[in-house]
N, C-alpha and C positions, 0 to 999 in steps of 0.2 A: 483633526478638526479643520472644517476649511470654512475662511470668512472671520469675522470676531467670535470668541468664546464668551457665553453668559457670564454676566457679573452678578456675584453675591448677593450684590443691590438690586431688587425690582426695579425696572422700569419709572419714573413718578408720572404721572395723569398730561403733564406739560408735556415731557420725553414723546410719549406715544402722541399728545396735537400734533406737534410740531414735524417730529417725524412721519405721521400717516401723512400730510398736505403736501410734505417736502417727497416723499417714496410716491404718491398718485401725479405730483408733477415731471419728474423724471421717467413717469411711465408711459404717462399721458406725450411725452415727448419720442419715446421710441413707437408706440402705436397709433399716435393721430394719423394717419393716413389710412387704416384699417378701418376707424371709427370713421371719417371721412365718407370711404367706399359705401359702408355702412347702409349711413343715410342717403345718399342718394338711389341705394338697392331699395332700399325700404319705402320711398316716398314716387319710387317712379311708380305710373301706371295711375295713379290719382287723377288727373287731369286727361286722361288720354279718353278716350271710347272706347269698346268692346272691340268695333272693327279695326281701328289700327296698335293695339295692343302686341299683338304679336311682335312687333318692330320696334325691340328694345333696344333704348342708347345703351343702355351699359345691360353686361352678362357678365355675370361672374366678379369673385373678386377681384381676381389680376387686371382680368378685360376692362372693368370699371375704373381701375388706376392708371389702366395703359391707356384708357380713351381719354379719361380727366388730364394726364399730360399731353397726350397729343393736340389737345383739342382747347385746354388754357394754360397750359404751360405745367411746372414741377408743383410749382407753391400752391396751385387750387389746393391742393392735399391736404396743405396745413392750411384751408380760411376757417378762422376762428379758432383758433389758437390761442390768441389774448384771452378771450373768455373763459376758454377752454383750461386754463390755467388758473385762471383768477375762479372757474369752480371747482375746482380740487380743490383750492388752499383752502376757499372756503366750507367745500362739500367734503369732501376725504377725512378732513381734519377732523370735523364734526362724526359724521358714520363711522368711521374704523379707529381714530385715535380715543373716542370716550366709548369703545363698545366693551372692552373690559371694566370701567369704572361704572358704566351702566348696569352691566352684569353683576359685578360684586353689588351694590345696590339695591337688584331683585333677590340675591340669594340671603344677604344682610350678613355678608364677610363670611359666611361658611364656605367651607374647600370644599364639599358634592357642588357641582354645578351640574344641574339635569338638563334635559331638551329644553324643556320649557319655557328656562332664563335665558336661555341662550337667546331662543327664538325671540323675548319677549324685548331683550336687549337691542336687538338687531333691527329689529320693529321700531323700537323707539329712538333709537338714532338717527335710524335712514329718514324717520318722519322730520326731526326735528333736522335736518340737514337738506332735505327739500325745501322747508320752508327758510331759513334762512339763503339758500342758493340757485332757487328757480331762476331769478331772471338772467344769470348767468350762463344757464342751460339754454334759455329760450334763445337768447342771442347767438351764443357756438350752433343751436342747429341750424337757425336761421342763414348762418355765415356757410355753414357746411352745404346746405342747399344749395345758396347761391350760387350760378354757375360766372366766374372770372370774366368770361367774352363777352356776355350780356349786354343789350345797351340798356336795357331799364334796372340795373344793381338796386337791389332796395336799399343798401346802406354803407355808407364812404368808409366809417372804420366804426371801431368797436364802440366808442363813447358816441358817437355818431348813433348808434344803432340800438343805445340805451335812452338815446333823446327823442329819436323819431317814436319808438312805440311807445313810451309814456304819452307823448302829444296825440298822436292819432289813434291809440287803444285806451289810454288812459292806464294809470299805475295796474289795473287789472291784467292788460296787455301783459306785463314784466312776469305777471304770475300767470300765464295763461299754461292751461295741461298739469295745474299741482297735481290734480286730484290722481288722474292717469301717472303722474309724474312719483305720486305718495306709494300708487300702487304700487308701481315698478323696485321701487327702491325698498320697499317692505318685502316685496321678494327675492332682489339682488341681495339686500344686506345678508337677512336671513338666511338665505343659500350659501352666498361668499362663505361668511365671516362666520359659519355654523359647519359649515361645509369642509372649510378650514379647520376649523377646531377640533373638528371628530374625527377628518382625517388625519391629522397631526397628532392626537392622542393614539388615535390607533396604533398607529407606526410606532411610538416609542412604549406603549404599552404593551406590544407584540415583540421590542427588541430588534424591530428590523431596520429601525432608524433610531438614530440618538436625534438629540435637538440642534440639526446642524444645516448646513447649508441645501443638500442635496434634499431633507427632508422637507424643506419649505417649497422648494421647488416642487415636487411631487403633491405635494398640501394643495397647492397654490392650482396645479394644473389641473385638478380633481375638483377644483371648488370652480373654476373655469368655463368646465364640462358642464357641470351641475347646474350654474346660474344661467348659462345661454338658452337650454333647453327650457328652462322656467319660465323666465322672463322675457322672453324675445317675443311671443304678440303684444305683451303689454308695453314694448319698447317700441314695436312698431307701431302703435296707436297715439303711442304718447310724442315720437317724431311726426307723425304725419297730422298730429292737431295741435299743436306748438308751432311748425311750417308752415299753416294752414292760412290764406288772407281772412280778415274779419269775414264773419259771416257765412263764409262755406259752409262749415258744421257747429249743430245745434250745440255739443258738447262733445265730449270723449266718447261716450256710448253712443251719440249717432255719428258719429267718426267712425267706431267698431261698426257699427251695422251697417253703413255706409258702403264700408273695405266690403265686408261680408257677401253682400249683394249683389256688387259692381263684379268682385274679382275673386270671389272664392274663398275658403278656408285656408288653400295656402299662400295668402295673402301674408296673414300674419306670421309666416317666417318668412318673409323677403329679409333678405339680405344675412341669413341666420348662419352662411360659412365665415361672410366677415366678422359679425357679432363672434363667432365662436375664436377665430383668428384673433381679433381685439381683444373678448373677454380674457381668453385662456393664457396672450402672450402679456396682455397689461396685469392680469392676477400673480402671473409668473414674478413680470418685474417690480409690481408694486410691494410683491406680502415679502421675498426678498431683500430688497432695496428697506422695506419697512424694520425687518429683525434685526437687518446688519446698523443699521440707524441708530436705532433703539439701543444697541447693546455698543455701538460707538461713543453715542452720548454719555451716557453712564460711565462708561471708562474713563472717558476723560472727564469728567464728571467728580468720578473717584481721585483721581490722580489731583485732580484742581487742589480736592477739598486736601487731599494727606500727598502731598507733593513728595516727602522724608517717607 
């Protein structure tokens, strides 16, 4: 068995908060730079014209990290990190730490759990965890955009950057892109955290994995696969109208129709090998970092409560 071994005791509802916000921040720590790359793949070519399109700052994922160093130093990588953190605890905590309490829920404590709870679980989390963590989002992409050298930086630091757009967007501002933002995450959760589940049942229902470390890992990298290929226009639509100065676009749909028009269908997979890099290595670390958590807590948990 490699990692901790399951404890007797279930997980309790706290266990898995605490743990999913604590495993998305240690993730969110090893792939901010991918996520980083990302955005700036995804959001260039917005502002350019037809004609000088061809002359990309940044190509590729490496090229895009190799230029952001070259060109503002190491740290561009990690702008917006504070936020970037401060939505995990708040966002991770909510979609993946109550998506089994949500699920038992819909099933009403029965052991079948079918597609449909799963799906409907995943749905309902990622919603209410949107809404509780948008302006969080809005600000990390915001930060991620901005480029370090600049001399017009739209915003000095993080609380900085939660004052300026209440004043000049008004509290709307803080939630600007839910809706895009609603979608996206009805499809990440869903995918992830459903993605995960069925391949993790599979393996140990086929006997080629027990419930152990190696089997998460493989869970983890299949739900990785699965979520970037779903969700990646809707990710790119929802960076590039959250980034967006007031007034550019009508909403999210003319944001998509906007991209559509100007730059093509495969607009909306820019940046889709970092997404995949990010998704696949943060689902790795997080659902990981998340089981060993979980089944740490508990232990010591155990031991607290029967010391003898």
């Amino acid at each position: 068995m490699v990692g901790f071994k399951p404890t007797d005791v279930p997980p309790t509802a706290a266990v898995k908060f605490i743990g999913a916000g604590t495993a998305a921040c240690i993730a969110d720590l090893f792939t901010f730079p991918l996520d980083t790359a990302k955005v700036r793949l995804q959001i260039q070519g917005e502002t350019k014209t037809s004609v000088n399109m061809k002359s990309a700052q940044y190509k590729g994922v490496f090229g895009t990290i190799s230029t952001m160093v070259k060109t503002e130093g190491p740290l561009s990588l990690y702008n917006g990190l504070v936020a970037g953190l401060q939505r995990q605890m708040s966002f991770a905590s909510v979609r993946i730490g109550l998506y089994d309490s949500v699920k038992q829920f819909y099933t009403k404590g029965s052991e079948h759990v079918g597609i449909g709870s799963r799906l409907l679980a995943g749905c309902t989390t990622g919603a209410m965890a949107v809404a509780i963590a948008q302006p969080t989002d809005v600000v990390k992409v915001r930060f991620q955009a901005q480029a370090n050298n600049s001399n017009c930086r739209r915003y000095k630091g993080t609380m900085d950057a939660y004052k300026t757009i209440a004043k000049e967007e008004g509290m709307r501002g803080l939630w600007k892109g839910t809706a895009p933002n609603i979608t996206r995450n009805a499809l990440v959760n869903c995918t992830e955290l459903v993605t995960y589940d069925l391949i993790k049942d599979a393996l140990m229902d086929s006997n080629l994995m027990s419930d152990n470390l190696p089997c998460h890992f493989t869970s983890a990298f299949g739900a990785g696969f699965c979520t970037t290929v779903i969700a990646s226009p809707v990710d790119v639509v929802k960076t590039r109208y959250m980034n967006s100065a007031k007034g550019q676009y009508q909403s999210a749909l003319n944001c998509a129709i906007t991209m559509l028009r100007k730059e093509g269908p495969r607009a909306f997979y820019k940046g889709f090998m970092p997404s995949f890099l990010r998704l696949g290595s943060w689902n790795v670390v997080m659902f990981v970092t998340y089981e060993q958590l979980k089944r740490a807590m508990m232990s010591a948990r155990v031991s607290w409560e029967a010391p003898f």
